[in-house]
N, C-alpha and C positions, 0 to 999 in steps of 0.2 A: 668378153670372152674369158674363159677361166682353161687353165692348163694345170690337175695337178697331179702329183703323184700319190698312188694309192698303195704300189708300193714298188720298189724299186730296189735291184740285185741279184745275186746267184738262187735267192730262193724264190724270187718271183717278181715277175715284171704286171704294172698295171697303172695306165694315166686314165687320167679323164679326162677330154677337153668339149669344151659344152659353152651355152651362151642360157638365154632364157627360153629359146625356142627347140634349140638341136644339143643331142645330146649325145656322145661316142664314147668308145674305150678304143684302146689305141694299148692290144696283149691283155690278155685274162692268166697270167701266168702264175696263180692262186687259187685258192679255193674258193667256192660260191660264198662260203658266210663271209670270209676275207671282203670281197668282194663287196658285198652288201654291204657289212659294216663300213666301208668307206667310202660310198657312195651315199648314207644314209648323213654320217659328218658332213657332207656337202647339200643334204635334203635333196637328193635326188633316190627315184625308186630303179630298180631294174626294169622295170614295163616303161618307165619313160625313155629308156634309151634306145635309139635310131638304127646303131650299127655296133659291131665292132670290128674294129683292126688290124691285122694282124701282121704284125712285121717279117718275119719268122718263124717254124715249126721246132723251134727248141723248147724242151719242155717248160724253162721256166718263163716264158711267153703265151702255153697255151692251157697248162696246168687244168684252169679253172672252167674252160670254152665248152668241153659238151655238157657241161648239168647246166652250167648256168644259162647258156643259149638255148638251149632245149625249155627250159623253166621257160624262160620270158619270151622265146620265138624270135630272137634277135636275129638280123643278118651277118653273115660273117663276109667280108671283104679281104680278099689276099691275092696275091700273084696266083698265077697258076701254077708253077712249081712250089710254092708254099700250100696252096689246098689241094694238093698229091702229097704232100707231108705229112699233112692233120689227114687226110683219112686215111695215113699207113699207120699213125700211131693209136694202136687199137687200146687203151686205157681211157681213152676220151667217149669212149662208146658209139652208137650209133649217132649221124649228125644228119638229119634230113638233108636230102639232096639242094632243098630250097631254103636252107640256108644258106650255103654256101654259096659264095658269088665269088666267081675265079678271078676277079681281077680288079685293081684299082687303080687309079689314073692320079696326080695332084690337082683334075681337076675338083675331084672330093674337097680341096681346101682352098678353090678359086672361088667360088660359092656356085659351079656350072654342078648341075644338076645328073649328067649325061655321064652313066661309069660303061 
C-alpha cells in the first residue's frame, strides 16, 4: 500500500492512498492539472481511481472535486453534513447527484465492502 501526499497545506490538501489494485484520494483541494500531475509521478491516471474522500468542505479540501470528478466520473464519499457543504459551495459547479455518496464508514479501510 502507498500513502502520499500530493499536496499538502493552507493552499490545498490531496493524498493518494492506493495499492496495485485500488485506487483513492483522500481531498482534491487543488486543481485538476495539479491533480494529474501528481498522480501521473506515481503512474497512476484519474480513470483508474475508485473514489474520493473527502474529510471536509473547506475549500482547500475540495478546490479541485467538481472538474476533476465530473472528467473521470469518480465517486465522492463524505459525511452527510460534509456533501450539504460541497453542494452549497457553488464554484465547484454542477456535481451529479450520483456522484455523490452521503456517507463513509472506516469500514472503507477494514477492506468491508459495505458503505
Amino acid at each position: 500500500m502507498r500513502l502520499c501526499s500530493i499536496a499538502s497545506g493552507s493552499s490545498g490538501n490531496c493524498i493518494y492512498i492506493g495499492d496495485d489494485q485500488t485506487h483513492l484520494l483522500v481531498d482534491t483541494g487543488i486543481s485538476k492539472k495539479r491533480i494529474e500531475e501528481g498522480l501521473a509521478k506515481l503512474d497512476i491516471k484519474g480513470d483508474e481511481l475508485e473514489g474520493i474522500l473527502i474529510t471536509h468542505e473547506h475549500v482547500d479540501h475540495i478546490q479541485g472535486l467538481g472538474v476533476f470528478s465530473r472528467k473521470y466520473e469518480i465517486p465522492i464519499y463524505a459525511t452527510p453534513g460534509t456533501i450539504a457543504g460541497i453542494r452549497n459551495y457553488k464554484k465547484l459547479g454542477n456535481l451529479p447527484d450520483g456522484l455523490l455518496r452521503g456517507r463513509y464508514r472506516s469500514a472503507i479501510f477494514t477492506g468491508n465492502t459495505e458503505y
